[in-house]
C-alpha positions as CSV (number, residue, x, y, z in Angstrom):
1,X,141.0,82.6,-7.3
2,X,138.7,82.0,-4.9
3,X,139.9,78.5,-2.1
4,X,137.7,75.8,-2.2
5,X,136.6,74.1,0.6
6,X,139.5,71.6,2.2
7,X,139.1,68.0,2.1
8,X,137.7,67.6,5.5
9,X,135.8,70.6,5.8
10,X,132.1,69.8,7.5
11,X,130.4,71.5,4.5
12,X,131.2,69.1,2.1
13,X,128.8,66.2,1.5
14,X,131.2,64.0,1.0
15,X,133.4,64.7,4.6
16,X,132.4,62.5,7.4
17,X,133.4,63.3,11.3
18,X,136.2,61.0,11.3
19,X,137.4,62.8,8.6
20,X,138.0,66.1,10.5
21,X,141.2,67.2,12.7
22,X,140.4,66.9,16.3
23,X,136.7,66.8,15.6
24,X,134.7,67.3,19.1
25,X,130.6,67.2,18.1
26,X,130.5,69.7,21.4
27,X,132.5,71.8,19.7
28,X,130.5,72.0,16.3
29,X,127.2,72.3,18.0
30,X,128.1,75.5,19.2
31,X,129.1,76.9,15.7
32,X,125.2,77.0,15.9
33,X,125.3,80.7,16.4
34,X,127.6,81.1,13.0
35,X,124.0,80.8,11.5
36,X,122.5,83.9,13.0
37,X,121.6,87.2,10.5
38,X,122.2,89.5,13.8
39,X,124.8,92.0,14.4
40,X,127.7,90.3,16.3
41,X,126.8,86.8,15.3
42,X,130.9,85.0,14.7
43,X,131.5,84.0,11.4
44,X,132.4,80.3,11.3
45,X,136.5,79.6,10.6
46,X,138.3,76.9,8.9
47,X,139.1,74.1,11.3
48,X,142.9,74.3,9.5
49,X,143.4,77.9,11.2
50,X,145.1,78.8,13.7
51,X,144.3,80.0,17.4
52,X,144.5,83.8,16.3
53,X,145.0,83.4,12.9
54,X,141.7,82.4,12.3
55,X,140.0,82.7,8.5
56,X,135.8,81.9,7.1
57,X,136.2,78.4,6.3
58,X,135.2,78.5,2.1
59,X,132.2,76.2,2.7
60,X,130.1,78.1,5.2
61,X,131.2,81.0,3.2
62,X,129.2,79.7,0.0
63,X,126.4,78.5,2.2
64,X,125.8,81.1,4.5
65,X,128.1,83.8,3.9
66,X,125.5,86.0,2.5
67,X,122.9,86.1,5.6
68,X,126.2,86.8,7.9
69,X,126.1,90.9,8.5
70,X,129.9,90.3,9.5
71,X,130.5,88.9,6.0
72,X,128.7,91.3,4.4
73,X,131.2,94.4,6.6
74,X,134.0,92.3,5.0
75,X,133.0,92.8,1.5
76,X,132.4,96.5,2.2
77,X,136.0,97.1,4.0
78,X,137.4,94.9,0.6
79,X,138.3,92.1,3.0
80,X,136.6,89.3,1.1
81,X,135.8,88.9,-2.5
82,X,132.3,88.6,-3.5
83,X,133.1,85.5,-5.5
84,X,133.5,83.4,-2.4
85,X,129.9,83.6,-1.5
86,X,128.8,81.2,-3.8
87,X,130.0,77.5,-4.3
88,X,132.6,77.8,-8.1
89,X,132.2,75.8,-10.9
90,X,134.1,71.8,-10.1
91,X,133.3,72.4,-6.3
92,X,132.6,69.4,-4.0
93,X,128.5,69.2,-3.4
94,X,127.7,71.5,-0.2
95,X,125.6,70.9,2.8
96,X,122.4,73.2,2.2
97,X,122.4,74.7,6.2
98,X,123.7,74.1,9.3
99,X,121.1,71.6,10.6
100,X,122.2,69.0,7.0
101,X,125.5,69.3,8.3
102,X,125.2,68.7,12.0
103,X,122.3,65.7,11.0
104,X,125.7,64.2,9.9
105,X,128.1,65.0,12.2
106,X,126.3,63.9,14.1
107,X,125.3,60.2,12.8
């Protein structure tokens, strides 16, 4: 079973700023290069991970997952299931890209 996106993950429509642990907007504007299709582009982690224990968070996954050539290294090694780059069935409604999300953030 593939997660689904937390309750305060950025992705979700329904999540506002104040809704996210330690939010810093300085922070999530630099995630800006999360977005990028080029090789060594990061691939945007869950705000509940750790400092070196880091995972994709689910909802940038099923947005973006597929344009990110990291993701996409991943799913060759077996490291990700192909499942999780699309939004499942019951899911919360998901930001479309980056810029929808950050338009919020930052309101």
């Amino acid at each position: 079973m593939i997660r689904p996106p937390c309750r305060s993950c950025p992705w979700r429509v329904d999540t506002s700023a104040e809704q996210i642990p330690n939010f810093s907007l300085e922070l999530a504007e630099r995630l800006a290069a999360c977005q990028s299709d080029q090789i060594g582009a990061p691939v945007f982690a869950c705000h509940l991970g750790r400092m070196g224990e880091e995972f994709a968070c689910a909802g940038w996954l099923a947005v973006h997952g597929r344009d990110s050539i990291a993701v996409r290294l991943m799913l060759v090694r077996g490291e990700l299931d192909p499942a999780a780059l699309g939004p499942a069935p019951g899911w919360p409604e998901l930001h479309v890209d980056y810029a929808e999300m950050m338009e919020k953030l930052r309101s």
